[in-house]
C-alpha positions as CSV (number, residue, x, y, z in Angstrom):
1,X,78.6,99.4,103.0
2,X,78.6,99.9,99.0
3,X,81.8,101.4,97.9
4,X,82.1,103.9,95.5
5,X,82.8,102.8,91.6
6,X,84.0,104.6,89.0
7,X,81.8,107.5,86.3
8,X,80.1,106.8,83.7
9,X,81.8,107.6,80.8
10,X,79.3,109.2,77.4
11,X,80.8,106.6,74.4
12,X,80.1,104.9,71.9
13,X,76.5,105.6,71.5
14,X,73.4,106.4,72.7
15,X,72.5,103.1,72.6
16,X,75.6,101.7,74.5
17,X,74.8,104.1,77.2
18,X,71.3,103.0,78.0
19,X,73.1,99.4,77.7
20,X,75.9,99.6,79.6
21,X,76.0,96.9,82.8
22,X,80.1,97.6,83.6
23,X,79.5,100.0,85.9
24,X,77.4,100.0,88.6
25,X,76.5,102.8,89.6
26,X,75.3,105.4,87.5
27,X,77.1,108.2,87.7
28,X,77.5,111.5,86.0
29,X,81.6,111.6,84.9
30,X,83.8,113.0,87.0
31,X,83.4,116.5,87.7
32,X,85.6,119.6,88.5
33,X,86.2,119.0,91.8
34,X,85.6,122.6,93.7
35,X,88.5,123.9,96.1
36,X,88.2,122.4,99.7
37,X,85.8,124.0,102.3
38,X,84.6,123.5,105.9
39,X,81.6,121.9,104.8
40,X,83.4,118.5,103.5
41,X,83.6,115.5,105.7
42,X,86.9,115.3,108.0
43,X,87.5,111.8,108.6
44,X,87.6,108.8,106.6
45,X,84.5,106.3,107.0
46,X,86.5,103.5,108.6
47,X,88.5,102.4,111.1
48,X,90.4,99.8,112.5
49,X,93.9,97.7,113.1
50,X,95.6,96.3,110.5
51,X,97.7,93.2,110.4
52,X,101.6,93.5,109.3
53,X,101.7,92.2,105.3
54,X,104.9,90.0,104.6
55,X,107.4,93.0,103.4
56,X,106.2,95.3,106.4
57,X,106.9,92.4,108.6
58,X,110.6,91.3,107.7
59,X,111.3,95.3,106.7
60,X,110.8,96.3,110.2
61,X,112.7,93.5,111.8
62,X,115.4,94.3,109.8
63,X,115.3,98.2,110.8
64,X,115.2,97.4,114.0
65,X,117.3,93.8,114.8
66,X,119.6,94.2,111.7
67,X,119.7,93.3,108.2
68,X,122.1,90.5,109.3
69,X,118.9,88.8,110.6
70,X,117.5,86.2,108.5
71,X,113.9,86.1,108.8
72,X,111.7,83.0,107.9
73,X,110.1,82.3,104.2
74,X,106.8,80.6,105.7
75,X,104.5,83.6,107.3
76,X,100.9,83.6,107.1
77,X,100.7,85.1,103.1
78,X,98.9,88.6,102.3
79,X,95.3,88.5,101.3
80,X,94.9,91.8,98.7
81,X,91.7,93.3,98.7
82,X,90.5,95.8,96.3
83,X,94.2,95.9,94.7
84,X,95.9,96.4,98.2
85,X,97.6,94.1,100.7
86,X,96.9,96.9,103.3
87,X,92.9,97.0,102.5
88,X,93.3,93.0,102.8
89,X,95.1,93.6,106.2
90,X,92.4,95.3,107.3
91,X,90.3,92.1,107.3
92,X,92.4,89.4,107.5
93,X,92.9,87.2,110.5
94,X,95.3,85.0,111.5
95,X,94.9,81.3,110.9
96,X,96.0,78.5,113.7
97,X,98.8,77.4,110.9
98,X,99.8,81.5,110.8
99,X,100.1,81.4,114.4
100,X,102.4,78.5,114.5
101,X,104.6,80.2,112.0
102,X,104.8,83.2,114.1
103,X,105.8,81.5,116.5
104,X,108.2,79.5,115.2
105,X,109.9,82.9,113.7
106,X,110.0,85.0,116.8
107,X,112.3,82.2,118.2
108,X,114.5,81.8,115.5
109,X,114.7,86.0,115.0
110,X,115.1,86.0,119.0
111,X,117.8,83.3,118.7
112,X,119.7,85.4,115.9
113,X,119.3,88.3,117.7
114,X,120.9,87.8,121.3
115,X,124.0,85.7,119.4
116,X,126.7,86.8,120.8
117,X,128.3,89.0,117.9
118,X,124.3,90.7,118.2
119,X,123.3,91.0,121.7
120,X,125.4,94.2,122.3
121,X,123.2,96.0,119.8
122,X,120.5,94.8,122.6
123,X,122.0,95.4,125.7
124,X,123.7,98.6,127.2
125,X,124.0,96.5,130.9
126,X,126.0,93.7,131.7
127,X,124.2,90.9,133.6
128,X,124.6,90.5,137.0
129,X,124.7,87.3,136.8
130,X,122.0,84.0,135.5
131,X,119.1,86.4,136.3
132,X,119.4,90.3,136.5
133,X,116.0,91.7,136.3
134,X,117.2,95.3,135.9
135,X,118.9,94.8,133.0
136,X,116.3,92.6,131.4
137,X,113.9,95.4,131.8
138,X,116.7,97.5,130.4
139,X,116.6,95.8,127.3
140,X,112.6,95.0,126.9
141,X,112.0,98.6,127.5
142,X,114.1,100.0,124.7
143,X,113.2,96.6,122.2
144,X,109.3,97.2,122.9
145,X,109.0,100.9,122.3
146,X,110.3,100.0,118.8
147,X,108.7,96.8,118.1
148,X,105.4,97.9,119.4
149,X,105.6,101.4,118.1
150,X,104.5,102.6,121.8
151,X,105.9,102.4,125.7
152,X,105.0,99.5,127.0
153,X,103.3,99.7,130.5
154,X,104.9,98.9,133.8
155,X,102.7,95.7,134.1
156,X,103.7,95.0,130.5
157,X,106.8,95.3,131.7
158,X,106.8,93.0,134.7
159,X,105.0,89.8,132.5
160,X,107.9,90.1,130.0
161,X,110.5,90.4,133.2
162,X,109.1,87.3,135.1
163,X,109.3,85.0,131.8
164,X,112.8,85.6,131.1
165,X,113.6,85.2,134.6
166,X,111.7,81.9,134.6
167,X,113.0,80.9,131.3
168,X,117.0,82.0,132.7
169,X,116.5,79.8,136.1
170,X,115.5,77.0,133.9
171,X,117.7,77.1,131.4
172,X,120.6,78.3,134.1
173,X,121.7,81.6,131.3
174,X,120.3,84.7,131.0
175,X,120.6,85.5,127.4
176,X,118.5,81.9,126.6
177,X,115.9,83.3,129.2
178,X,115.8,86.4,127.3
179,X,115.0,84.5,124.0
180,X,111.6,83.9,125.7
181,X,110.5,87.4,126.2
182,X,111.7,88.6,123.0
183,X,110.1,85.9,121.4
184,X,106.5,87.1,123.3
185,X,107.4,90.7,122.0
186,X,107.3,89.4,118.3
187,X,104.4,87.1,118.7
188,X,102.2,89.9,120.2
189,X,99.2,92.0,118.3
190,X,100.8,94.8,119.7
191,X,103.4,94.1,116.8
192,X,101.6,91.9,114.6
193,X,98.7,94.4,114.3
194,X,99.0,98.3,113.7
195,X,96.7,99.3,116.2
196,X,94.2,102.2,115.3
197,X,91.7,102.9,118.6
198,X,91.6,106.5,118.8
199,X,91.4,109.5,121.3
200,X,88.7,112.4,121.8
201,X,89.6,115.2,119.8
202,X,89.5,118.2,122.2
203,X,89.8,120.4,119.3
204,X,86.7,118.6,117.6
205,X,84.4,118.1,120.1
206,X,82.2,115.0,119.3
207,X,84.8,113.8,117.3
208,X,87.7,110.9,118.0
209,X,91.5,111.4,116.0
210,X,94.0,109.3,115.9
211,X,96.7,109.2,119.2
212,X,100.3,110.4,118.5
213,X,102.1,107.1,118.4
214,X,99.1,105.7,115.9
215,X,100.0,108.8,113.7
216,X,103.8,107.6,113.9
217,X,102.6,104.3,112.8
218,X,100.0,105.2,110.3
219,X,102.9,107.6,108.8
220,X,105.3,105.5,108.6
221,X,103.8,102.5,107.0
222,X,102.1,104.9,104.3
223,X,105.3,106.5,103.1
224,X,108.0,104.1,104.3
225,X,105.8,101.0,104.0
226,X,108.0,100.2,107.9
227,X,108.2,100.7,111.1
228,X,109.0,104.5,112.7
229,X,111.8,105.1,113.2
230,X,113.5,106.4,116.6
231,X,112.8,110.2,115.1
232,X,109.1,109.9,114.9
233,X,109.1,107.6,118.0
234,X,110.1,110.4,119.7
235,X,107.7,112.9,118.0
236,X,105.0,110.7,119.0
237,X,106.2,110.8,122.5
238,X,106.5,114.6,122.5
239,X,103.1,114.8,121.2
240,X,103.3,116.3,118.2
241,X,102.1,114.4,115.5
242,X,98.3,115.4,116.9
243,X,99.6,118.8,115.6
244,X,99.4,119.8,111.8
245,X,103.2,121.6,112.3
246,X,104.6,119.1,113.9
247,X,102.8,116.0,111.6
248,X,104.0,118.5,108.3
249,X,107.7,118.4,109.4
250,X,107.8,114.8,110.0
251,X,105.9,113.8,106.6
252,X,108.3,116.2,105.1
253,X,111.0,114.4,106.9
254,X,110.0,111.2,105.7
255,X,109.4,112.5,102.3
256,X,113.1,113.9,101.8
257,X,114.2,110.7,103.2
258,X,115.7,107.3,100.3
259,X,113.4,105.6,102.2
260,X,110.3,107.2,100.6
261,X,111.3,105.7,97.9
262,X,110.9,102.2,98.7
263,X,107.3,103.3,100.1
264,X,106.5,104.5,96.8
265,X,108.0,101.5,94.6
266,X,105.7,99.5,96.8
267,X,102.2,101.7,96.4
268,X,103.2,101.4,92.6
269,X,104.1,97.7,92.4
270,X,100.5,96.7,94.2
271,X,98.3,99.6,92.1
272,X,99.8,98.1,88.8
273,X,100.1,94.6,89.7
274,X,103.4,94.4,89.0
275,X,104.6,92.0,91.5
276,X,103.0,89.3,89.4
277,X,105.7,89.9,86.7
278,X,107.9,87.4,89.6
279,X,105.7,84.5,88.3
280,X,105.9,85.5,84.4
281,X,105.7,82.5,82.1
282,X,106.1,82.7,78.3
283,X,106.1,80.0,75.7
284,X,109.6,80.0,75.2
285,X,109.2,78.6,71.4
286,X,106.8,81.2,70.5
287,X,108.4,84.1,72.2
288,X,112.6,83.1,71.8
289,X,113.2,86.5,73.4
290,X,111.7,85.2,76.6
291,X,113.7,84.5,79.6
292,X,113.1,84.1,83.8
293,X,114.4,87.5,84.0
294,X,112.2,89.0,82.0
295,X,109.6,89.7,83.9
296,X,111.3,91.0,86.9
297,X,113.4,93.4,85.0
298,X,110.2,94.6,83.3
299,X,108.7,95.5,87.2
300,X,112.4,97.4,87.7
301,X,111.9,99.2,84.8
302,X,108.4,100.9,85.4
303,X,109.2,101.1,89.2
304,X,112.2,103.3,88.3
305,X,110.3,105.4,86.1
306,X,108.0,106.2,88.9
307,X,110.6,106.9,91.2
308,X,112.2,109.0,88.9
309,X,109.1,110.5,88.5
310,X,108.0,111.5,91.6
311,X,111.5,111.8,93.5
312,X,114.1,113.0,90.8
313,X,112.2,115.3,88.4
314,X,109.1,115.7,90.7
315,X,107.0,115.5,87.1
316,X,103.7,115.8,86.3
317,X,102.1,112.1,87.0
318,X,100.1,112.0,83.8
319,X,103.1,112.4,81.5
320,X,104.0,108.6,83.1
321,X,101.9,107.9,79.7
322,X,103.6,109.6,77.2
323,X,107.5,109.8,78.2
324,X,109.8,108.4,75.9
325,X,112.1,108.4,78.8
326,X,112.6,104.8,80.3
327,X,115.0,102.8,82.5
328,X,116.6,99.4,80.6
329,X,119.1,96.3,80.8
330,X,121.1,94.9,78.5
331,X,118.1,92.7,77.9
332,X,115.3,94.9,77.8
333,X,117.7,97.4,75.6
334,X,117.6,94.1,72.8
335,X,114.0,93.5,72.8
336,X,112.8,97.3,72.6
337,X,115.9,97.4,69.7
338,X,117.4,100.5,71.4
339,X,121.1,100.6,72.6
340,X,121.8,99.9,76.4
341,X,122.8,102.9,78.4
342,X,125.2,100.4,80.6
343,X,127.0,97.3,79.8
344,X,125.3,96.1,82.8
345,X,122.0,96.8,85.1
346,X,119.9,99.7,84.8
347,X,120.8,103.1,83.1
348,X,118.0,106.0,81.9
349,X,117.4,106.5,78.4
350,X,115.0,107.9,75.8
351,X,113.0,106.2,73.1
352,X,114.1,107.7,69.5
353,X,110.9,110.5,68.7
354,X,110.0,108.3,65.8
355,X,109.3,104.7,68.2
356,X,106.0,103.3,69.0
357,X,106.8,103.1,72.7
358,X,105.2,105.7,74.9
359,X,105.4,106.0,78.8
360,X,103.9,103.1,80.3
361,X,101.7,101.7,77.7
362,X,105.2,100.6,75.7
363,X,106.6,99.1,78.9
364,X,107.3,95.2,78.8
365,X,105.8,94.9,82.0
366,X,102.0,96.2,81.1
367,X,102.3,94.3,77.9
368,X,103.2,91.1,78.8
369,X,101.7,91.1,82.2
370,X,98.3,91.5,80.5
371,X,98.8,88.8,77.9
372,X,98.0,85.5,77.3
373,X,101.0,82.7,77.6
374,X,100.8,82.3,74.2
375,X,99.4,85.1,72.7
376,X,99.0,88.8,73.1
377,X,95.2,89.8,74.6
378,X,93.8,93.0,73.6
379,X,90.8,92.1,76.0
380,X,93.3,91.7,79.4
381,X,95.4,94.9,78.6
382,X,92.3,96.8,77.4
383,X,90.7,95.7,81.2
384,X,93.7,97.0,83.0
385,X,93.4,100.7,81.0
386,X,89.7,100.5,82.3
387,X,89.6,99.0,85.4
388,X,93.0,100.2,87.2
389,X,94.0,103.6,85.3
390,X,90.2,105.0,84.8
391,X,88.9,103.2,87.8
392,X,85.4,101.6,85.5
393,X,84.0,99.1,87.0
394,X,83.9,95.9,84.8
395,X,82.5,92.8,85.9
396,X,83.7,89.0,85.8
397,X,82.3,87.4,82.4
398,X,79.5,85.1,83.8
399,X,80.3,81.6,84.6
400,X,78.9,80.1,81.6
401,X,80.3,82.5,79.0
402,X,82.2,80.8,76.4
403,X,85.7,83.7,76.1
404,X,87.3,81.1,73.4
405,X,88.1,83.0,70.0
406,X,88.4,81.7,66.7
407,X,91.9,80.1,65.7
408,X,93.7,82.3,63.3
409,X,92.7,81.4,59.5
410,X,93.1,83.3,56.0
411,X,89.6,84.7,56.6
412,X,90.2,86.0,60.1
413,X,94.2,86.7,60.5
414,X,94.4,89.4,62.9
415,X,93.2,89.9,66.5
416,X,91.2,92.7,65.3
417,X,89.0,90.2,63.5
418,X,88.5,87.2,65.5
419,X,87.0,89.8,68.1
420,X,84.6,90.7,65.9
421,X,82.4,88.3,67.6
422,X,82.7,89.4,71.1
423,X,81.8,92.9,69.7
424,X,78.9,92.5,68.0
425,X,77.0,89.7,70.5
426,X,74.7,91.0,72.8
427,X,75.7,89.1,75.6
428,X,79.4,90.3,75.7
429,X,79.7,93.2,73.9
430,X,78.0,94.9,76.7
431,X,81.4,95.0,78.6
432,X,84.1,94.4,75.8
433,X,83.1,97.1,74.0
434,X,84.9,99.1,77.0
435,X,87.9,97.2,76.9
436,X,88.8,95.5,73.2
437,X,89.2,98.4,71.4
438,X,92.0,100.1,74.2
439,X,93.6,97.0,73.9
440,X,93.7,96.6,70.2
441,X,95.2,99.8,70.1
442,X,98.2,97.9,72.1
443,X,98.3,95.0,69.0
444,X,101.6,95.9,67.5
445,X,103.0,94.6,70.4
446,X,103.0,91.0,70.3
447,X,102.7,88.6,73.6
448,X,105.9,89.8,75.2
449,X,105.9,93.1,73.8
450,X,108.3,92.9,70.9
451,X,107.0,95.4,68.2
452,X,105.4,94.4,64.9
453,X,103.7,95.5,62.3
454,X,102.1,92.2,60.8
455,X,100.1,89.7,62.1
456,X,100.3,86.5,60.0
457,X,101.2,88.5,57.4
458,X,98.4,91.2,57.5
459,X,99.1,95.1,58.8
460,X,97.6,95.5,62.0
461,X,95.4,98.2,62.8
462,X,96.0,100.3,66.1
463,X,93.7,103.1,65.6
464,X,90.4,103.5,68.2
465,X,88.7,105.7,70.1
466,X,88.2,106.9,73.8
467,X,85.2,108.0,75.0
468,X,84.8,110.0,71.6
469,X,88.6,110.7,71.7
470,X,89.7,109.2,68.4
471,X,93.5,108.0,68.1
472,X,94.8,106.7,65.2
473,X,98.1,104.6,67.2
474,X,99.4,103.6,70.6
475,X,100.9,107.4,70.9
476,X,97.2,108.7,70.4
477,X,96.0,106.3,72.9
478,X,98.9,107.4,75.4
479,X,98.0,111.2,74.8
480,X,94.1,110.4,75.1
481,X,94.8,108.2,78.3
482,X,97.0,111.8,79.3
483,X,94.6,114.0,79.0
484,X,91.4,111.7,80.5
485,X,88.9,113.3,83.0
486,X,89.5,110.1,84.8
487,X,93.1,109.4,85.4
488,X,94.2,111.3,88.0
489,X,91.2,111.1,90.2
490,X,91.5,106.5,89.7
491,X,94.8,108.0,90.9
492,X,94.0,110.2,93.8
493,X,91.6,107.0,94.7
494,X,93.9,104.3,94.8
495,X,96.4,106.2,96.6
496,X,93.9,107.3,99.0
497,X,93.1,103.4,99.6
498,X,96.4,102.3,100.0
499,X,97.2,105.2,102.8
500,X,93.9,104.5,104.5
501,X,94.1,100.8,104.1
502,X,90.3,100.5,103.5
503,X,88.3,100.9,100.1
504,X,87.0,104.2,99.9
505,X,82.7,104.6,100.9
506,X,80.1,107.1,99.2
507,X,80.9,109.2,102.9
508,X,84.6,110.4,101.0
509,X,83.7,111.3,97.8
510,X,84.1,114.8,99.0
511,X,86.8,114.3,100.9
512,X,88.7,112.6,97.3
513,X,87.2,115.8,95.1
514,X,89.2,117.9,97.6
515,X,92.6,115.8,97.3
516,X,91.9,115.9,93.6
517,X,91.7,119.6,93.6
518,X,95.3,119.8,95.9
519,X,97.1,117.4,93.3
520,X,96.0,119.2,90.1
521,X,97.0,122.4,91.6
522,X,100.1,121.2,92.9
523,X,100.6,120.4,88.9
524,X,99.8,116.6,89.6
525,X,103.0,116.3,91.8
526,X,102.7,112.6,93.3
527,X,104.9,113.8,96.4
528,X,102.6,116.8,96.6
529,X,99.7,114.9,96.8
530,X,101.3,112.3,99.0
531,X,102.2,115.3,101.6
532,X,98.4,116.5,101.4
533,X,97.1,112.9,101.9
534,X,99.1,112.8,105.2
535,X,98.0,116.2,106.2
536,X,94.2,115.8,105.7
537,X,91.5,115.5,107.8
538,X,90.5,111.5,106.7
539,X,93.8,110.7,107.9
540,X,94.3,112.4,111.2
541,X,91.0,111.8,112.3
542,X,89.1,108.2,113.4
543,X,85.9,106.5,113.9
544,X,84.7,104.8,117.0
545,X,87.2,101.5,117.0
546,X,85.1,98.4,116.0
């Protein structure tokens, strides 16, 4: 099914217009999207289960077993689709090798788990003896409900009964023998995958909505990024989360709770990339400020802006662009030249009215993420303000394209200059002519993001223009990015994506326009249009399972 791309966007020139191969579709820019009615599609285009990604997996057996339990390295890895590990999971199978490594976790987590300074968090019956069947369905009937985010059924039930007993005769101990069913538990789809099949809708006839306990699940995961907890468990049980008052209190529930933070951070970190910042590798002779923590306390620093954001001061999401308010370390403090708020960690701050650093766009993290390792690259940071924040599509350079620039010389001694030539041929400027001038408006931040104001001895030059918007520095850039038709519907699109763990079809378009029109009434609340995303229609109901 071909997925929806980003507008067209009227810049540059007439000429450029007719030219232009980044996008495609050809579409009209985004337009005023009108309040919701009856007449816009209720349910997302697609369907279907999604396997656990890495962090969902060891958060939830950690909410569930204990913190205390530690959980394997080697898992079968995430594969991201369209900027999301939950799209990817909705595609990804398991491997042979993935299996084995399932396998050989559930047995160590079941091990760790019925220790004996654990197993009373387990039990609430004392054995009978080698084999007690009652209290081994004791204990798999409470443990399944949690780890398969449903009841299990009697015959369920009896298979996970008979192996333990089995495995106890055997083994002559009752606690080994229970190793054996919680190990199955772990190793099962039922808590590998998130299972999505659906029920009829009696109050849609014709249509199929998702059951209780998938709406405890599919909650959970999008605003906790875990498992449900015993709460929404028992919501699902009661029924309720069919029901827009009792789905509403229970997204407001998990909304209000510290854990929605951690949901968020992760939404964030994926949408911006920023879990690459782990892997962050500098020239260390060229940049001397460089260091391995770096880059993860450049991804801290924009994930506790959007926290703060969207949890503390419940702030209008554009203004994540032109802030001067920030979270640093002692380390970050030095290379932005600002003081540090603390001695040590993380403390809030502002940038002084008169610095070049604005929201995001000044943050370590987009500005060396999107360089080169020894260089700064107005063509990578210019393609993530494009592709990821304005949602235009821009194309891989063809296989046989020659990206080398020319080496930095009296004649050519700024960025700016030695671009020139992917501006001006035909056969790249069709797409750099989208991105190079965004990113040279980034310039006077070098390949780490240290400010400057030279480049081998010449001024640089941030000034551009966007889509007719001229700016004249990286603050006009930040205020133009603000106030883009674009930005908060890439938004409402990505978010939509990562809550409905497929890419979004021509079939939603409407149903985005409408979540677009809740968020920029809500004053472009994130939570607010978190709570609406939960609430809707695309989420509640399903398609026919594959």
């Amino acid at each position: 099914m071909k997925h929806l791309t980003s507008s067209r966007h009227p810049w540059w020139s007439a000429l450029l217009i007719g030219l232009l191969a980044c996008s495609s579709e050809k579409t009209e820019p985004s337009p005023t999207p009108p309040p919701p009615g009856p007449e816009l599609p209720a349910l997302a285009a697609q369907t279907g289960a999604q396997r656990l990604s890495v962090t969902q997996y060891r958060r939830s057996i950690h909410a569930i077993l204990g913190d205390d339990i530690v959980i394997p390295t080697a898992l079968e890895p995430d594969q991201p689709q369209s900027g999301f590990v939950a799209v990817g999971a909705s595609y990804s199978t398991i491997s042979a090798r993935g299996i084995e490594q399932y396998e050989k976790a559930a047995y160590t987590i079941a091990r760790q788990a019925l220790a004996p300074e654990r197993r009373a968090r387990l039990l609430s019956c004392t054995p009978a003896g080698v084999t007690d069947d009652a209290c081994a369905r004791s204990a798999f009937q409470a443990l399944g409900r949690k780890l398969w985010r449903r009841p299990l059924a009697q015959d369920e039930l009896d298979r996970l009964v008979a192996l333990s007993t089995k495995a106890a005769t055997t083994l002559g101990d009752f606690h080994e023998g229970l190793q054996f069913g919680i190990a199955a538990l772990l190793q099962s789809p039922a808590f590998l995958y998130r299972t999505a099949e659906g029920e009829p809708d009696p109050n849609n006839p014709g249509l199929r909505r998702y059951t209780s306990y998938e709406m405890a699940s599919r909650l959970s995961f999008f605003l906790w990024n875990k498992t449900p907890d015993d709460e929404l468990l028992d919501a699902a049980q009661a029924g309720v989360l069919v029901e827009e008052s009792g789905l509403r209190q229970q997204a407001e529930r998990l909304l209000a709770s510290p854990l929605a933070r951690e949901g968020a951070r992760n939404f964030f970190s994926e949408y911006l990339g920023l879990n690459e910042l782990d892997q962050l590798s500098k020239d260390p002779v060229l940049f001397t400020y460089f260091s391995t923590e770096v880059g993860p306390a450049a991804r801290e620093e924009t994930l506790r802006l959007f926290e703060h954001f969207v949890f503390d001061a419940d702030a209008d999401y554009r203004d994540l662009l032109t802030t001067r308010t920030t979270f640093v370390n002692p380390k970050l403090a030095s290379m932005y030249g600002i003081p540090a708020p603390n001695l040590q960690g993380f403390g809030r701050t502002e940038h002084p009215e008169d610095s070049p650093r604005r929201g995001i766009l000044g943050h370590i993290s987009t500005l060396a993420l999107h360089s080169h390792p020894v260089s700064s690259s107005a063509t990578l940071r210019g393609r993530f303000l494009r592709s990821r924040l304005l949602c235009f599509k821009i194309p891989d350079p063809p296989v046989n394209a020659n990206t080398a620039l020319p080496e930095p010389s009296p004649e050519l001694p700024t960025l700016r200059q030695r671009l020139y030539s992917h501006l001006t041929d035909p056969a790249c400027s069709i797409c750099h002519l989208s991105m190079d001038p965004l990113g040279l408006a980034l310039e006077q931040f070098d390949g780490i993001g240290r400010f400057r104001r030279r480049e081998n001895g010449v001024n640089i030059d941030p000034s551009g223009d966007l889509d007719g918007v001229p700016f004249q520095d990286v603050q006009g850039l930040a205020t133009a990015m603000h106030d883009h038709p674009d930005l908060t519907p890439c938004f409402v699109r990505n978010l939509y994506r990562y809550a409905t763990a497929y890419p979004e079809t021509k079939e939603e378009q409407k149903t985005l326009e409408a979540l677009h029109h809740e968020f920029r009434a809500s004053g472009y609340k994130v939570r607010s249009l978190m709570l609406a995303l939960a609430l809707s229609p695309a989420f509640r109901l399903s398609q026919e399972p594959r």
